[in-house]
MDAnalysis code that builds the backbone (N, CA, C; Angstrom):
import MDAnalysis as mda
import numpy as np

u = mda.Universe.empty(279, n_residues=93, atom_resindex=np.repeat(np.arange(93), 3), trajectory=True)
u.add_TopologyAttr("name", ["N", "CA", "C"] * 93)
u.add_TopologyAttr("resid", np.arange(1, 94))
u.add_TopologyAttr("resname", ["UNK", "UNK", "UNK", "UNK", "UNK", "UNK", "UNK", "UNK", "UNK", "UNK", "UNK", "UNK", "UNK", "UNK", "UNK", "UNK", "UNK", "UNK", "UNK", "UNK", "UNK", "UNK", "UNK", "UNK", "UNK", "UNK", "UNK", "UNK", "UNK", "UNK", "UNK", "UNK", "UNK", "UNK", "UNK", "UNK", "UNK", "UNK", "UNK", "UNK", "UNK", "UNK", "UNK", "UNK", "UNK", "UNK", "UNK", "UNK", "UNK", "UNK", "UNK", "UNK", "UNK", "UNK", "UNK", "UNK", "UNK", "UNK", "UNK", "UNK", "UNK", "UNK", "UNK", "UNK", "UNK", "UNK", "UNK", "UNK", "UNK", "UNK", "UNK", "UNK", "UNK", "UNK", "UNK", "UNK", "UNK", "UNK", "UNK", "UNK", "UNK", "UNK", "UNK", "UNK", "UNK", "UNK", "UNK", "UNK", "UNK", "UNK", "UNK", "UNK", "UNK"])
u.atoms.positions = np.array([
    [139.433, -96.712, -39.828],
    [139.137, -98.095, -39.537],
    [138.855, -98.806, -40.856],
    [139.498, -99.944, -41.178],
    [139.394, -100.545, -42.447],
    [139.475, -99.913, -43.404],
    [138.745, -99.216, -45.034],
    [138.953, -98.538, -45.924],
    [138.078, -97.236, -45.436],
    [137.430, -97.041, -44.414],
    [136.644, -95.716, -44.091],
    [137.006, -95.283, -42.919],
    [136.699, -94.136, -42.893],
    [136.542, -92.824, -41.737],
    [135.206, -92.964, -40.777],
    [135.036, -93.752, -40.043],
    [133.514, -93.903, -39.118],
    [132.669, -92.592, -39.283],
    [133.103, -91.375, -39.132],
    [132.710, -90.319, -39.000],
    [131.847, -89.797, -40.324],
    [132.018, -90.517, -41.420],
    [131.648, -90.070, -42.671],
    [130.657, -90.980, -43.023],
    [130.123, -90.800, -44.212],
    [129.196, -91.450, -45.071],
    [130.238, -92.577, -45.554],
    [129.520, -93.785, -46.366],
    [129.973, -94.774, -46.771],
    [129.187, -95.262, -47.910],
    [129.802, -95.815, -48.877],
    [128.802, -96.357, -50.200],
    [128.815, -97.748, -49.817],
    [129.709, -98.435, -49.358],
    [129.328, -99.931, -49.221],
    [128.821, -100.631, -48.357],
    [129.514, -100.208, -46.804],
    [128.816, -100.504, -45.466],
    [127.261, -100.979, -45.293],
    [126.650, -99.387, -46.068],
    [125.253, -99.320, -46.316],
    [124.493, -100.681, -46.748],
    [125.602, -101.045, -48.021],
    [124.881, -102.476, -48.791],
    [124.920, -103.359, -48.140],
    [126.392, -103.624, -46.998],
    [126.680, -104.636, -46.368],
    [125.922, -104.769, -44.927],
    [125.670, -104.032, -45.056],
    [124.168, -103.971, -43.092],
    [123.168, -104.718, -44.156],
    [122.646, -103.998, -44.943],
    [121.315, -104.482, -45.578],
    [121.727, -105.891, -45.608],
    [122.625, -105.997, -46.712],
    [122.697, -107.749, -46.970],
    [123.448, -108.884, -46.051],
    [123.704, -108.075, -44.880],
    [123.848, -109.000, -43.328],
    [122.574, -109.610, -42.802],
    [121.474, -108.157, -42.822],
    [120.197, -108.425, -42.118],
    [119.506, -109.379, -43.055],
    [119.460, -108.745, -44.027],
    [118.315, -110.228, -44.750],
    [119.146, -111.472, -45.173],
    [120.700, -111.884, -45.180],
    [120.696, -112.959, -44.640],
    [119.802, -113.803, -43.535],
    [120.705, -112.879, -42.340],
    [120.296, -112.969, -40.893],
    [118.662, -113.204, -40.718],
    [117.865, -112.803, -41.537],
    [116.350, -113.014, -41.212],
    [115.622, -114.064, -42.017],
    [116.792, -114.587, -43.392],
    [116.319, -115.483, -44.057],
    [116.578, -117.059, -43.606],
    [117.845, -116.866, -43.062],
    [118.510, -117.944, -42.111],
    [117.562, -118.629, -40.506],
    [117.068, -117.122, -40.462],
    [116.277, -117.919, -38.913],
    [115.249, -118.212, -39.617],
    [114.421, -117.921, -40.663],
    [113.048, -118.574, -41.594],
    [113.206, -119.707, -41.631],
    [114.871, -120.117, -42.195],
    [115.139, -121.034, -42.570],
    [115.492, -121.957, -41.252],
    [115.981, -121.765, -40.220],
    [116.213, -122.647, -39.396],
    [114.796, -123.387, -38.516],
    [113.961, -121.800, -38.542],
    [113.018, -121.777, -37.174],
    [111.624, -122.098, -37.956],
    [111.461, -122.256, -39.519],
    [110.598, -122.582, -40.010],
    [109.789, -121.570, -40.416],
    [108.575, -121.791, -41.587],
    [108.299, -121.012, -42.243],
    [106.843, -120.309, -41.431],
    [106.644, -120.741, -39.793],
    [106.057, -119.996, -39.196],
    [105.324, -118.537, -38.844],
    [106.743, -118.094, -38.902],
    [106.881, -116.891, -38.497],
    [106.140, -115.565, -39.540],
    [106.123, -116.480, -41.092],
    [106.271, -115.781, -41.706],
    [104.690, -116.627, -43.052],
    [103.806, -117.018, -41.951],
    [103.030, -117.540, -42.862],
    [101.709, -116.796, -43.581],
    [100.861, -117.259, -44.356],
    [100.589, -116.412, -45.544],
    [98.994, -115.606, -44.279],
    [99.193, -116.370, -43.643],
    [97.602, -115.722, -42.460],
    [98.311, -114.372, -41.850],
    [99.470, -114.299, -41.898],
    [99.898, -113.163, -41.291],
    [100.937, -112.255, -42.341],
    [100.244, -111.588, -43.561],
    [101.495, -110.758, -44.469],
    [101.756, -110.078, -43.889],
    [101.640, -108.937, -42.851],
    [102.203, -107.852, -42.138],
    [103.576, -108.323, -41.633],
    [103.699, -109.586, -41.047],
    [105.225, -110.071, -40.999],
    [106.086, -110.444, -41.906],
    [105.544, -110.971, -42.889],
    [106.285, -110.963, -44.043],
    [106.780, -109.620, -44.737],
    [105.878, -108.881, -44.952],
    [105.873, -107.530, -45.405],
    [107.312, -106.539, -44.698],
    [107.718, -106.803, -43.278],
    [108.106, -106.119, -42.554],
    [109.664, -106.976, -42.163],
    [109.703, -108.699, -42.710],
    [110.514, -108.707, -42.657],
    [111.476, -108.983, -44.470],
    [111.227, -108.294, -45.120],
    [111.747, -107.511, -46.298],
    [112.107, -105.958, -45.959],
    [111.403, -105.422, -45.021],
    [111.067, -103.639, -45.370],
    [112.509, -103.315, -44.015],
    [112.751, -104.151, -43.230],
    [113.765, -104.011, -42.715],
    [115.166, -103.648, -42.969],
    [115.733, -104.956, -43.906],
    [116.204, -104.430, -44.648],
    [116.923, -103.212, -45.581],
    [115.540, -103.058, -46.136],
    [115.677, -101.757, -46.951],
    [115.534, -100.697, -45.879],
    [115.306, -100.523, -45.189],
    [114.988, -99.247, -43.746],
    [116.538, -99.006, -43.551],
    [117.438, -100.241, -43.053],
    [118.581, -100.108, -42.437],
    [119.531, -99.965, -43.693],
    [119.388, -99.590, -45.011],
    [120.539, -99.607, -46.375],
    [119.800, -98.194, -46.008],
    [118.674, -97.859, -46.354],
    [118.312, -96.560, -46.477],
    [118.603, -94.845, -45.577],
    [118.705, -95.709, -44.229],
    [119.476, -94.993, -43.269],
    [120.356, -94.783, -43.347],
    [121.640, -95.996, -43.343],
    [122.783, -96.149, -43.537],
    [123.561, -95.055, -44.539],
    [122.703, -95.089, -45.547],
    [123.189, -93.996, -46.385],
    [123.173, -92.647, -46.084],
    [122.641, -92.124, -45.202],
    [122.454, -90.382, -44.470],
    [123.429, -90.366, -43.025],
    [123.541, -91.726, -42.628],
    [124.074, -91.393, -41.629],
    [126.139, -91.946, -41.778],
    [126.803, -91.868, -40.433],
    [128.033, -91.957, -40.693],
    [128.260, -93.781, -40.429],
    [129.682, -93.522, -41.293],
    [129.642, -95.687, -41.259],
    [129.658, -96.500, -39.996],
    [129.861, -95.645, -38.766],
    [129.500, -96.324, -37.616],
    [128.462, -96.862, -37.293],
    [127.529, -96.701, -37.761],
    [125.897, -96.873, -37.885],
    [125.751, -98.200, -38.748],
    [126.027, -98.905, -40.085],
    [126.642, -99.745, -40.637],
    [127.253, -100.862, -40.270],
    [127.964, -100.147, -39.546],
    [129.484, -101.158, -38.856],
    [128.257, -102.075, -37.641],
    [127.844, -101.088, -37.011],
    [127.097, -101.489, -35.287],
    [126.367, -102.254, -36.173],
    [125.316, -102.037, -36.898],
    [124.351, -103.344, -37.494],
    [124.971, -104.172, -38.174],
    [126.112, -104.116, -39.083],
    [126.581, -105.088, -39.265],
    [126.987, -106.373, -38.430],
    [127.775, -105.793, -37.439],
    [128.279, -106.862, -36.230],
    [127.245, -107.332, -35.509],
    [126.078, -106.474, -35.778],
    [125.036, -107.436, -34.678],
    [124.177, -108.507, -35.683],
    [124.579, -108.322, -37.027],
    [123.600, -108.919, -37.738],
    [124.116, -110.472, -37.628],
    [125.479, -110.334, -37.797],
    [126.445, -111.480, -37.843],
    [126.781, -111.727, -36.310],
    [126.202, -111.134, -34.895],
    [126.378, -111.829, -33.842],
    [124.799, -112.982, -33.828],
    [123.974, -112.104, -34.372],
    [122.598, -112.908, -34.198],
    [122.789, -114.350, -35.049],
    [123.173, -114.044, -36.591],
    [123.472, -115.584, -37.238],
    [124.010, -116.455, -36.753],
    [125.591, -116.048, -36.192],
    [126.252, -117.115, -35.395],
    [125.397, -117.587, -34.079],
    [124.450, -116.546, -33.382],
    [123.882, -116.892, -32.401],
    [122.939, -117.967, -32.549],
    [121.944, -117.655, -33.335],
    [120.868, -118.734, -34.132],
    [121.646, -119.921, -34.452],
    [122.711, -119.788, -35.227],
    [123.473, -121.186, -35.650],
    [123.692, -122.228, -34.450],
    [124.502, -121.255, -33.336],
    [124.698, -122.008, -32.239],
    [123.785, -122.838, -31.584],
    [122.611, -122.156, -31.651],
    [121.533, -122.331, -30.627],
    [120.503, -123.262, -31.056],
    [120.322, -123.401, -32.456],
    [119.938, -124.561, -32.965],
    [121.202, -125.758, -33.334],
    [122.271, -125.791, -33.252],
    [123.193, -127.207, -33.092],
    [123.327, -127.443, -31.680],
    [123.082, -126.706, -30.651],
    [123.037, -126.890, -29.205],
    [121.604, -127.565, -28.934],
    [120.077, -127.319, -29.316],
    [119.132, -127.920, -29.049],
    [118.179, -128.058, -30.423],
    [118.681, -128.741, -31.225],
    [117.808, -129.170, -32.142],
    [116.595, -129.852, -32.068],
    [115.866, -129.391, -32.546],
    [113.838, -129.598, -32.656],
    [113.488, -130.950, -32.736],
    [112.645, -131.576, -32.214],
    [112.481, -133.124, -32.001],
    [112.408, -133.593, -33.118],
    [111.856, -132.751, -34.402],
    [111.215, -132.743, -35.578],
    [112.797, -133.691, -36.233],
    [113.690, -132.817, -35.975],
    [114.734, -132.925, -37.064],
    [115.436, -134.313, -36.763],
])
């Protein structure tokens, strides 16, 4: 499938889950506001960085199917968020 074997390890996949998800988590900060992630609560902040690195870190022991699946969900959630704020945008905006 594409330049890999699902069944195997992968050197890039790995990078590309990681840097799907922290798009994907910097984008809803960015859409949904800096709430989620404010300074009364670092354990969420803390955890949404460590994510990230959890899913590159896995990625690398396991086979590129593992990669691939978080990849596509990272990029179903962005487009999802995108949608869902141009469908009901915040009174604010």
């Amino acid at each position: 499938f594409l330049w890999f074997n699902l069944g195997d390890t992968d050197l890039i996949m790995p990078l590309v889950a990681a840097g799907s998800y922290f798009l994907q988590i910097k984008l809803a900060q960015k859409m949904n506001g800096p709430v989620q992630t404010s300074p009364a609560n670092p354990q969420m902040t803390f955890l949404m960085y460590l994510s990230p690195v959890m899913i590159g870190a896995i990625s690398f022991a396991s086979p590129a199917v593992l990669p691939l699946y978080w990849t596509v969900g990272a990029v179903f959630l962005i487009v999802q968020n995108a949608a869902f704020h141009r469908l009901y945008p915040r009174a604010s905006d």
